[in-house]
FIGU-850648 format. One record per residue (C-alpha): residue in three letters; x negated, y negated, z negated. Coordinates in pm, whole numbers, padded with zeros to 5 digits, always signed. Layout:
% FIGU-850648
ALAXYZ
...
END
This chain:
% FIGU-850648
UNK-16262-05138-01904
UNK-16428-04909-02175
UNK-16531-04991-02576
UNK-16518-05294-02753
UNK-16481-05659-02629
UNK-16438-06020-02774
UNK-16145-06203-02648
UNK-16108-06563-02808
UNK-16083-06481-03217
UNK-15974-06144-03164
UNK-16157-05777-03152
UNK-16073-05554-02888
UNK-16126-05162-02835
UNK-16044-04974-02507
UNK-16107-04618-02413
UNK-15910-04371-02248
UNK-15602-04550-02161
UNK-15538-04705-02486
UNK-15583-05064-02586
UNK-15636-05167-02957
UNK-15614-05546-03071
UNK-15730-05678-03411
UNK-15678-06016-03467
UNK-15674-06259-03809
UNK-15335-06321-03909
UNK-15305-06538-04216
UNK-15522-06569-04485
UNK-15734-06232-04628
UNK-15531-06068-04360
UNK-15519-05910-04009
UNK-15261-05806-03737
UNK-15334-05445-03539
UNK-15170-05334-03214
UNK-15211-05051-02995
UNK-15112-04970-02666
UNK-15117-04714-02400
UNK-14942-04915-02163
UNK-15040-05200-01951
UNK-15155-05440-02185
UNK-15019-05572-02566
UNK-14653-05755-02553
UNK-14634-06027-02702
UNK-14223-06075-02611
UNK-14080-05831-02878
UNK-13917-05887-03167
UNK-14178-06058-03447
UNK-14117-06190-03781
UNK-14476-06339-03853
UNK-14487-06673-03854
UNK-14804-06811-03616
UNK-15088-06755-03832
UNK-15335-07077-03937
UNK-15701-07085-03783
UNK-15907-06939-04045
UNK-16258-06861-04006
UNK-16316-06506-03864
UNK-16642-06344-03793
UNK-16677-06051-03484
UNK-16971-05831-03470
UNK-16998-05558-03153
UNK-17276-05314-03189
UNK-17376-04985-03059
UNK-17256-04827-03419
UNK-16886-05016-03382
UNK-16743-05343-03432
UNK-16654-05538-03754
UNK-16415-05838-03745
UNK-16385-06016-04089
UNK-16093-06247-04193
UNK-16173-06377-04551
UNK-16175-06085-04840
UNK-16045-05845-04566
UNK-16259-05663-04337
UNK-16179-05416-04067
UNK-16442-05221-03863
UNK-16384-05018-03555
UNK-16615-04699-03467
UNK-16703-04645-03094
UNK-16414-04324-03125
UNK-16158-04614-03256
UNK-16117-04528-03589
UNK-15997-04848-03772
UNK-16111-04869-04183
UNK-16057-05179-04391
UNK-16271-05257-04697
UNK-16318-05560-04897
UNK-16544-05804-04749
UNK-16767-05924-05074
UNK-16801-05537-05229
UNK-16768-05290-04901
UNK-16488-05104-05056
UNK-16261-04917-04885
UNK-15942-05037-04902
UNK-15699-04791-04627
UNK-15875-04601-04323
UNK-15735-04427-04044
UNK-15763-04035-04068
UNK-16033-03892-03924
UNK-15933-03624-03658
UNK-16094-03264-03700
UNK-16235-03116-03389
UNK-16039-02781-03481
UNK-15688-02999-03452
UNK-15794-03308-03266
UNK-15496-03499-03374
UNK-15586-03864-03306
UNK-15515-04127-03565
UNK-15261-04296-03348
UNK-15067-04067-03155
UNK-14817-04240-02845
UNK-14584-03975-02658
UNK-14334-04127-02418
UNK-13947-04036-02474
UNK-13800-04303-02228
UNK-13973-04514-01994
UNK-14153-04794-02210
UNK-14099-04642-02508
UNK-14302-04399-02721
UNK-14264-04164-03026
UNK-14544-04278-03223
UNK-14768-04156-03552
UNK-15006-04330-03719
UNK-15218-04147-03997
UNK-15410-04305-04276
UNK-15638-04138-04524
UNK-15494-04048-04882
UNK-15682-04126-05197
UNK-15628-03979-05545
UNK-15468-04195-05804
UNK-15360-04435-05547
UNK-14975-04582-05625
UNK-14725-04715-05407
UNK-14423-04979-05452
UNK-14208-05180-05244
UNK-14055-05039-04935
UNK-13707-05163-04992
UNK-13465-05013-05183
UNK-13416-04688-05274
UNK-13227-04447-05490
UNK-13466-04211-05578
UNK-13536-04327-05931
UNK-13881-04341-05857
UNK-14101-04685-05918
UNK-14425-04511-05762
UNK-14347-04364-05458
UNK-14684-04151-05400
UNK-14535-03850-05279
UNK-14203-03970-05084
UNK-14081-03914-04761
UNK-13882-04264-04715
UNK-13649-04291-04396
UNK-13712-04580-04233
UNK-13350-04669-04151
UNK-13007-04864-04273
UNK-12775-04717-04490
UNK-12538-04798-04761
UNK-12777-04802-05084
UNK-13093-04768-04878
UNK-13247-05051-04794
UNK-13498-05043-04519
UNK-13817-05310-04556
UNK-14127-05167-04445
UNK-14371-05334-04657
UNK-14615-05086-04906
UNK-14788-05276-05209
UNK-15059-05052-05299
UNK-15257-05047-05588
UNK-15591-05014-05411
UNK-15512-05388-05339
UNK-15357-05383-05018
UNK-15012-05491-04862
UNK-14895-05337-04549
UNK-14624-05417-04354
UNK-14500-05185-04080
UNK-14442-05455-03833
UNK-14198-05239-03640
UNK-13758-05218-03649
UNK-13714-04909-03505
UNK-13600-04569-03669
UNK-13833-04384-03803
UNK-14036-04217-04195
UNK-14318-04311-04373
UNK-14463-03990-04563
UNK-14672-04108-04850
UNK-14837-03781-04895
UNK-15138-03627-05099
UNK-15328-03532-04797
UNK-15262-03844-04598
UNK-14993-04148-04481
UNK-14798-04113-04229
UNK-14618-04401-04034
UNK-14328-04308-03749
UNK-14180-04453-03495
UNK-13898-04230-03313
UNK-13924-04533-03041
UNK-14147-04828-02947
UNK-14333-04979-02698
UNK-14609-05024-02884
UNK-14841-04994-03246
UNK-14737-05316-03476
UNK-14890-05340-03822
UNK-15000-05615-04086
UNK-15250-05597-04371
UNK-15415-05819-04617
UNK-15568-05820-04936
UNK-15554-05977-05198
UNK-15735-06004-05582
UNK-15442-06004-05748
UNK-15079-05892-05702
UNK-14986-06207-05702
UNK-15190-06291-05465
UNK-15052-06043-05202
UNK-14715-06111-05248
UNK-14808-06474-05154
UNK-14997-06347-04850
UNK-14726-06167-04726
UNK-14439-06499-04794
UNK-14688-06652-04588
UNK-14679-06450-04332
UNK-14327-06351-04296
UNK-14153-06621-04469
UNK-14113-06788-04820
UNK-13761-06733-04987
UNK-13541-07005-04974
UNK-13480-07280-05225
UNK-13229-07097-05466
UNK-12939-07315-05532
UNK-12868-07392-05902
UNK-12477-07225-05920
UNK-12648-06932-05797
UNK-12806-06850-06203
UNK-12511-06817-06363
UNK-12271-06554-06376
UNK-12046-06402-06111
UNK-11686-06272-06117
UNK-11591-05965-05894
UNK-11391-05708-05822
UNK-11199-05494-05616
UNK-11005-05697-05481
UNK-10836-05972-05542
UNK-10488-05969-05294
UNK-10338-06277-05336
UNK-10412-06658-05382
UNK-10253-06703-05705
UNK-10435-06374-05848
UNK-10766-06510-05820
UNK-10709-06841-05947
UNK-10527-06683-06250
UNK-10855-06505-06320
UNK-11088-06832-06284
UNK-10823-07040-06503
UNK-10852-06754-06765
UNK-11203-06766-06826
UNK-11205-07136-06828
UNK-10889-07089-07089
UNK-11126-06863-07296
UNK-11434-07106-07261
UNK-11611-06882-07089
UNK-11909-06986-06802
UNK-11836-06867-06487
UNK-12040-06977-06194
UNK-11874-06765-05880
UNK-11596-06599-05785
UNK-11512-06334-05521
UNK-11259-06286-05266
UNK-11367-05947-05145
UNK-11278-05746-04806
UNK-10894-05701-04663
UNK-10793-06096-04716
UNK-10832-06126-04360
UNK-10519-06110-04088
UNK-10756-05797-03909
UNK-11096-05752-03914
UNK-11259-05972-03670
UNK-11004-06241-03662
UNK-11247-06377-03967
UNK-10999-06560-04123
UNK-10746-06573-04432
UNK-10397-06394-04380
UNK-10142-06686-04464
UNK-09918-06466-04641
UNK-10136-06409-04905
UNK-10389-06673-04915
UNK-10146-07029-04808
UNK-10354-07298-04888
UNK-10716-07263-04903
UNK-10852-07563-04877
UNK-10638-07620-05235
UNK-10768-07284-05388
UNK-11118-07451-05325
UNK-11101-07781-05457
UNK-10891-07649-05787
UNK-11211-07388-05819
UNK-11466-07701-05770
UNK-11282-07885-06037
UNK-11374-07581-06266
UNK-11721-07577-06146
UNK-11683-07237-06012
UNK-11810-07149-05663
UNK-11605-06930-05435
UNK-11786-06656-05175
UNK-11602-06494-04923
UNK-11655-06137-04782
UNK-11773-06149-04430
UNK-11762-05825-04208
UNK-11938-05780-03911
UNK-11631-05538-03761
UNK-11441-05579-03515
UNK-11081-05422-03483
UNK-10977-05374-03094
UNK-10636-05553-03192
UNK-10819-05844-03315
UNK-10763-06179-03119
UNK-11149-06198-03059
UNK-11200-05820-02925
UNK-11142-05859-02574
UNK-11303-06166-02533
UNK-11641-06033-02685
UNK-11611-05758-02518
UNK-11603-05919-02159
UNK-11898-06163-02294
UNK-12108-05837-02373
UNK-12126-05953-02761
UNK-12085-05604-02890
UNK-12328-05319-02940
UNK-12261-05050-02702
UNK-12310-04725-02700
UNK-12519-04510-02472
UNK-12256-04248-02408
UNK-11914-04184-02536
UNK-11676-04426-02663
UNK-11777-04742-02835
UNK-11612-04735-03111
UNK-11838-04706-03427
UNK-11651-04662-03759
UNK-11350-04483-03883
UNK-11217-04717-04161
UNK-10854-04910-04272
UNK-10716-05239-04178
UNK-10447-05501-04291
UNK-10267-05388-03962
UNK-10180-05091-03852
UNK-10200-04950-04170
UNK-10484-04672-04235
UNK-10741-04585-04051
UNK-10865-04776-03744
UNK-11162-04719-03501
UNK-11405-05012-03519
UNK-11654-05199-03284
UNK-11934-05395-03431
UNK-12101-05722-03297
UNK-12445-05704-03208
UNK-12643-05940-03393
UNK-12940-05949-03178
UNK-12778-06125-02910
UNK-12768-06476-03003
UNK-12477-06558-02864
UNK-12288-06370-03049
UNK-12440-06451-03335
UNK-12309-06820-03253
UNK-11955-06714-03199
UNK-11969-06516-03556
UNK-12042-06848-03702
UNK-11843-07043-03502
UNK-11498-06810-03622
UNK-11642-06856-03966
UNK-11745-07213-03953
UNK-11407-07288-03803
UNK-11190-07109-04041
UNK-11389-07086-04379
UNK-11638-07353-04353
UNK-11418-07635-04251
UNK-11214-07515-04610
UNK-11483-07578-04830
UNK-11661-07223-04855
UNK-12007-07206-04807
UNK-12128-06892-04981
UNK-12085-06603-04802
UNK-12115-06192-04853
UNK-12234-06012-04584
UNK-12123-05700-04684
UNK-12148-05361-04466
UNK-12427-05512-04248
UNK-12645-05241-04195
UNK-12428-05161-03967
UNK-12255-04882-04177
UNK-12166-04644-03892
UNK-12049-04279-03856
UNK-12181-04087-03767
UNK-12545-04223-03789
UNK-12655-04198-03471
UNK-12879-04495-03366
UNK-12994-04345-03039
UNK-12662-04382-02883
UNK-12675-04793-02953
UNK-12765-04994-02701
UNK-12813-05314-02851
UNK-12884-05676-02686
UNK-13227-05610-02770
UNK-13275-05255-02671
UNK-13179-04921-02792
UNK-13129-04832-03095
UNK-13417-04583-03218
UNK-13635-04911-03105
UNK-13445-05196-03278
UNK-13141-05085-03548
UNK-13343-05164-03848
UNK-13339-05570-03758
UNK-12978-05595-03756
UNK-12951-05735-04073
UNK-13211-05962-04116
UNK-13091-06111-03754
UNK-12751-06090-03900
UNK-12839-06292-04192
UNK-13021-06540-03953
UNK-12737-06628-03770
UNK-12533-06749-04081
UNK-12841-06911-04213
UNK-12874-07124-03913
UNK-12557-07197-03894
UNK-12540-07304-04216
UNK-12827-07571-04156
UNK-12717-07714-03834
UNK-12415-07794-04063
UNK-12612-07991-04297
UNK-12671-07716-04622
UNK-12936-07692-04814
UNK-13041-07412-05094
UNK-12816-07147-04892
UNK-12778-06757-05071
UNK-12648-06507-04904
UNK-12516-06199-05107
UNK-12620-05875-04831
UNK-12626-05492-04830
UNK-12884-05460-04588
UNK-13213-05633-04549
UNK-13537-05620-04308
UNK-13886-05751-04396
UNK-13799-06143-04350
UNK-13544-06172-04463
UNK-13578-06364-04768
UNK-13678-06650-04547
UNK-13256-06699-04430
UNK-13103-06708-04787
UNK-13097-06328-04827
UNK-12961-06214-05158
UNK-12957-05809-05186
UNK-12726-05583-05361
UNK-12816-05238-05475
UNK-12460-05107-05291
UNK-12188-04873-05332
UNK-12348-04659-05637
UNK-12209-04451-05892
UNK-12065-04553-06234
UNK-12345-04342-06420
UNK-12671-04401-06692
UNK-12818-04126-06398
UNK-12748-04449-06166
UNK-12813-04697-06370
UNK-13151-04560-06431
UNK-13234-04607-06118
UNK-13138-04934-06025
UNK-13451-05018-06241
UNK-13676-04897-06029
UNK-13489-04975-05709
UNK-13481-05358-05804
UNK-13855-05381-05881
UNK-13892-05217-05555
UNK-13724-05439-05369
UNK-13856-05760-05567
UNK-14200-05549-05407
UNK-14099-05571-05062
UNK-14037-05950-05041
UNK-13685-05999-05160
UNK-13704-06193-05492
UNK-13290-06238-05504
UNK-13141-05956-05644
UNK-12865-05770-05808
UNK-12646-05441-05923
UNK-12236-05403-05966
UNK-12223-05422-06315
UNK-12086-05096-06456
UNK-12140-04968-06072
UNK-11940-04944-05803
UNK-11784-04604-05797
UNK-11573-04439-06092
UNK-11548-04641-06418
UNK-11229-04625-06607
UNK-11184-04972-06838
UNK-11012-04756-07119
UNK-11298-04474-07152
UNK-11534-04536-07437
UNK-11812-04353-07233
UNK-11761-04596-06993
UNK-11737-04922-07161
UNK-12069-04835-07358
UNK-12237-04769-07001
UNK-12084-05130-06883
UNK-12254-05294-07204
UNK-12579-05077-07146
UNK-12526-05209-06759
UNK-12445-05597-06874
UNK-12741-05587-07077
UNK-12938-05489-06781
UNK-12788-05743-06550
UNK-12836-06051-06764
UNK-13185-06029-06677
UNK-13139-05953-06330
UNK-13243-06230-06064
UNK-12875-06222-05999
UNK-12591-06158-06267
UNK-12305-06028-06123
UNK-12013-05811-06189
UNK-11800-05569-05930
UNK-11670-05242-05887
UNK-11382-05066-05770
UNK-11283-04910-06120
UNK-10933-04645-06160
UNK-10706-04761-05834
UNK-10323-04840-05969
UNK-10092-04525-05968
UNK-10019-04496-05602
UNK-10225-04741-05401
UNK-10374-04657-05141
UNK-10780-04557-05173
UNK-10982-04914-05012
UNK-10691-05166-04943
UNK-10560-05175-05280
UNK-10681-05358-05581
UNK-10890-05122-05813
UNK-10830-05108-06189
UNK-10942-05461-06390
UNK-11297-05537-06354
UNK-11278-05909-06594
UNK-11499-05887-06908
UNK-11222-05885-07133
UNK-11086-05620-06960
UNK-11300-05335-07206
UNK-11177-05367-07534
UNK-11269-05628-07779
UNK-11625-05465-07907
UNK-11731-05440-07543
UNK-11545-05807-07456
UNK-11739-05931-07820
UNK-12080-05779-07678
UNK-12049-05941-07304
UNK-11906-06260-07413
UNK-12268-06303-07632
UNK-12445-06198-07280
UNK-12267-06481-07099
UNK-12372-06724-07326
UNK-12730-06593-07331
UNK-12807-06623-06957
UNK-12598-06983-06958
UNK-12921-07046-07238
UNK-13183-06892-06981
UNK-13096-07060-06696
UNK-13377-07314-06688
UNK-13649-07052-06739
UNK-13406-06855-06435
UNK-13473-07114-06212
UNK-13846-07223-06312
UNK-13893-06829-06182
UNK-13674-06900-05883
UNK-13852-07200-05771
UNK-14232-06963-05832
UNK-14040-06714-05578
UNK-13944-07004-05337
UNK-14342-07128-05340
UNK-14536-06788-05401
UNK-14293-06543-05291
UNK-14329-06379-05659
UNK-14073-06208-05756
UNK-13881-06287-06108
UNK-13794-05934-06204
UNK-14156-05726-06178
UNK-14305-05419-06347
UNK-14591-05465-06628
UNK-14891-05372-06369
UNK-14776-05703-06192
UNK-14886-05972-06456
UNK-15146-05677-06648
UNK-15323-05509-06321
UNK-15626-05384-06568
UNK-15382-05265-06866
UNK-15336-04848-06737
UNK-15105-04824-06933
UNK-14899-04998-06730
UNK-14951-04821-06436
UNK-14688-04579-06472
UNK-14440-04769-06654
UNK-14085-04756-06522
UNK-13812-04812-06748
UNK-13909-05125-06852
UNK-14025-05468-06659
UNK-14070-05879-06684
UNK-13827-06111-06600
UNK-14065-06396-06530
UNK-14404-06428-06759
UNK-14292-06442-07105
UNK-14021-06202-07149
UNK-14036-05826-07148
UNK-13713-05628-07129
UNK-13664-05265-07205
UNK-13313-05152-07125
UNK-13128-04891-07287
UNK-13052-04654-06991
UNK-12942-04308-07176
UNK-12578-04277-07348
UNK-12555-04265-07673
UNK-12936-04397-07743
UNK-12942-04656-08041
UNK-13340-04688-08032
UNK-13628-04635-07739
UNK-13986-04682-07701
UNK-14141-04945-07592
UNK-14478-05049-07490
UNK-14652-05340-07496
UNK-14886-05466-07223
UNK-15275-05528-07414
UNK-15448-05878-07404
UNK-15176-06070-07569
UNK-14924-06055-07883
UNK-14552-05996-07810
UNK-14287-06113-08082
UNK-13929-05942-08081
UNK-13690-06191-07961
UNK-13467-06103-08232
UNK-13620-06067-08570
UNK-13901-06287-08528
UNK-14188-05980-08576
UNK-14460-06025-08420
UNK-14711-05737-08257
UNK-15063-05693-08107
UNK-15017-05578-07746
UNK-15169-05227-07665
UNK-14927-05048-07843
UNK-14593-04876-07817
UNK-14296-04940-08023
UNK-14036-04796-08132
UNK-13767-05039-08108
UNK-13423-05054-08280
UNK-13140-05105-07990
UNK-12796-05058-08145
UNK-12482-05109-07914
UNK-12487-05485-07941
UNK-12868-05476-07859
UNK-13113-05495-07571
UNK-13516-05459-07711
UNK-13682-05830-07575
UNK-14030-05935-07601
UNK-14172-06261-07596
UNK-14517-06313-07494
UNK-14768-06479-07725
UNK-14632-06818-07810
UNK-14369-06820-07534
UNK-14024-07009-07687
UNK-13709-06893-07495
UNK-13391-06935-07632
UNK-13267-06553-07667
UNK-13096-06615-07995
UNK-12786-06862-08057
UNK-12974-07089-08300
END
């Protein structure tokens, strides 16, 4: 079979071996694959939802073939280049690259590395003054990414979610888990796939951002009802060892009259990893720990790692069931890294999430053991997997190998609790997670920016990571306070980055502090404590400073969760740059230091030491008043604002009423 055909609502080009399918997936939107095997699978891994019937229109002619979904249009030339354009105005919107004689690289390029699978390229054109946003998480500091090289890949910090929001008025979601790079370059886009069987991508359109972040929730699935404990604040460290130390810590801030909404028992409170359960000696009555917490109103979450140690009581039994990932050569262990028992370091194995089996016995050790206590909030921490060294051709996964599939393991990771978690009964679940895949908003994922630096050079860039990430689907979430690495509580350098950070983080979707601080004089480096991490643990200005932040998002928390619910129906995210809610302000465009939490507040962090003032700008088309004194200013403008120590600059817009100061 040669050219183009109709088959049912869907457009279809052949020549040459390879098979091209465009069909309507979802409002204003369309699904491409591409094959140069026997015909398109339909049996891989998929996280769009079964689109709706919506009214498409095919047209074959001797010139090409047009298929129209809506506002979105894609068109097909007898060669098979692919070029989407609005439908009402003709504009072009993203087209493939056209091939030069001289080169003759095709726009989608298949080479075969191992029986079904192929390296794959595909190239799109580039267009000047185009931006680009989402794509996960990243530490790069940058909000546009125009000019990036991203990894597509797992990794401690980097979050991998393969969805570009583009300000030519497009979303596209690289519909494919395996390794590979995206290179957002001036002379064209690049999309790679080390290994697949096949071409997988999603686009739609959209006439407002809003509008294509509700496209894409539709497609890939809304974010869950967000439970009300969830807005307040959350208590974290590392670690707390013992029973009695954490529960000393939740009595103290309730001794203080402070609000405290969660707090954490982190990693190492286990008997070994894998076991997935408390060690006795340490942690003696659970089920008491959380019904006193309850009584205070405070929710406890539990660190959850998906390791296994080869003396655990569960190895051998996963092992014979074939509920680990494997590797394709070599030994199977996966991590060097300590346990409760032997002490130091210990090789680990890793379940493999995308079996579902195993996903079932995970939940059934933590259902059994946790659960059944009274815990229901869980942290999925080191879920990428975090491996060394990072080497995801040597996996061999449930689902395949791991250049084809790694990239899913945490959004199938998170499913597994998620549905467990419902069969039991639970509503509004959250998840706190490292790792993320497009989806995964959809099973209660809550992300984490990871193990960063104690720094205003990291800080800086959690900005632009979280609007990112709020970009790429995942509405819920958050930074360690202060940051995760380095931080001494006695250094004034660092307790006026901590206030800078708290600041910062009571306008996060998530407000939450952790970090491993100064370890005590002779502990060992990751199963000891870490220096104190409690807000009154800073001095009393800092202490003073935080304790007013507390308060402040206890007084925002039913504009928090009027923006969580707008997430939950619209997939909008709370936390968004300017161009979101002003796409025809330019000024916007390029601002990256400063965002909206929700529709009537504008917040412009302090995010250099030692700054007592910063500029801000103020989006046209509206009046903003400072939260603080009252004043009032046309928007179009930038600002100088006044932001001593105790200060963050907030801006309410037009006649917006939040309560930001304690009346």
């Amino acid at each position: 079979m040669q050219g183009f055909r109709q088959q049912k609502n869907m457009l279809l080009w052949e020549q040459n071996h390879e098979l091209v399918q465009i069909a309507p997936w979802g409002r204003d939107s369309l699904r491409v694959r591409a094959t140069v095997s026997t015909g398109i699978r339909d049996d891989l891994l998929s996280i769009l939802y079964p689109p709706a019937e919506t009214d498409t229109q095919i047209t074959i002619g001797e010139e090409g073939a047009t298929i129209h979904n809506g506002a979105l249009t894609a068109s097909i030339s007898p060669e098979g280049i692919i070029r989407f354009s609005n439908t009402a105005s003709g504009a072009e919107l993203l087209a493939e690259e056209q091939p030069l004689r001289a080169t003759r690289l095709p726009p989608r390029s298949f080479k075969a590395v191992h029986s079904d699978l192929f390296h794959l390229e595909a190239r799109f054109r580039a267009y000047d003054g185009e931006r680009f946003y989402g794509l996960g998480q990243h530490q790069h500091g940058l909000l546009d990414q125009k000019g990036c090289t991203i990894d597509l890949v797992q990794r401690n910090t980097e979050v991998s979610i393969p969805f570009l929001f583009s300000s030519r008025g497009y979303g596209f979601l690289w519909h494919n888990p395996g390794i590979g790079r995206v290179e957002l370059g001036n002379n064209g886009t690049r999309w790679v796939a080390q290994a697949t069987p096949q071409l997988d991508y999603w686009i739609t359109t959209g006439a407002t951002p809003a509008e294509i972040m509700e496209h894409y929730a539709d497609a890939t699935g809304h974010p869950s009802e967000f439970p009300e404990w969830a807005a307040g604040f959350w208590q974290c460290k590392l670690r707390y060892r013992t029973q009695d130390e954490l529960l000393s810590v939740a009595r103290e801030y309730k001794q203080r009259g402070l609000p405290l909404s969660v707090i954490v028992i982190d990693f190492f409170h286990w008997t070994l990893q894998g076991d997935w359960r408390f060690d006795p000696d340490f942690w003696p009555n659970p089920a008491g720990m959380v019904a006193e917490l309850e009584d205070m109103g405070v929710k406890l979450m539990v660190s959850i790692w998906p390791s296994i140690n080869p003396l655990s009581e569960n190895f051998l039994i996963m092992q014979q069931r074939g509920l680990l990932i494997r590797t394709e050569r070599g030994l199977p262990a996966l991590m060097s890294f300590w346990d409760s028992r032997p002490e130091g370091p210990v090789s680990v194995h890793y379940y493999d999430s995308t079996n579902p089996e195993a996903r079932q016995f995970i939940w059934e050790q933590v259902r059994e053991h946790y659960y059944r206590l009274g815990i229901k909030i869980w942290w999925l921490d080191a879920c990428e997997p975090e491996m060394f060294p990072m080497d995801p051709d040597n996996l061999r996964f449930h689902l395949g190998n791991g250049l084809a599939i790694a990239n899913a393991y945490p959004l199938l990771h998170e499913r597994g609790f998620y549905e467990g978690m419902c069969e039991a009964g639970e509503t509004a679940i959250l998840n706190l997670c490292r790792s993320a895949w497009a989806g995964s908003q959809r099973y209660g994922a809550a992300v984490w920016s990871g193990d960063i630096n104690s720094t205003f050079e990291a800080l800086q860039a959690q900005v632009c990571a979280g609007l990112n990430i709020g970009l790429s689907g995942i509405p819920w979430w958050t930074t360690d306070i202060g940051g995760f690495y380095g931080g001494e509580p006695e250094s004034p350098a660092f307790r006026e980055l901590l206030i800078r950070w708290f600041q910062y983080g009571t306008f996060c979707p998530l407000f939450r502090l952790h970090g491993y601080r100064v370890a005590e004089p002779g502990e060992s480096t990751m199963p000891g404590t870490g220096g104190p991490n409690e807000v009154w643990s800073f001095g009393d200005e800092a202490y003073a400073i935080i304790k007013d932040l507390l308060f402040l998002r206890e007084r925002l928390r039913p504009y928090t969760l009027e923006q969580m619910q707008l997430a939950h129906e619209k997939g909008i995210p709370p936390m968004r740059p300017l161009f979101f809610d002003f796409p025809r302000d330019e000024a916007c465009a390029t601002l990256d230091d400063q965002f909206l939490f929700g529709p009537d507040l504008l917040v412009a962090p302090v995010l250099t030491a030692g700054a007592r003032r910063r500029e801000v700008y103020l989006p046209t088309g509206t009046t903003w008043t400072d939260a603080w004194s009252g004043q009032t200013f046309d928007g179009g403008q930038r600002i100088v604002a006044e932001a001593p120590l105790d200060c963050i600059p907030l801006y309410l817009r037009a006649n917006a009423q939040l309560p930001i100061r304690n009346a």
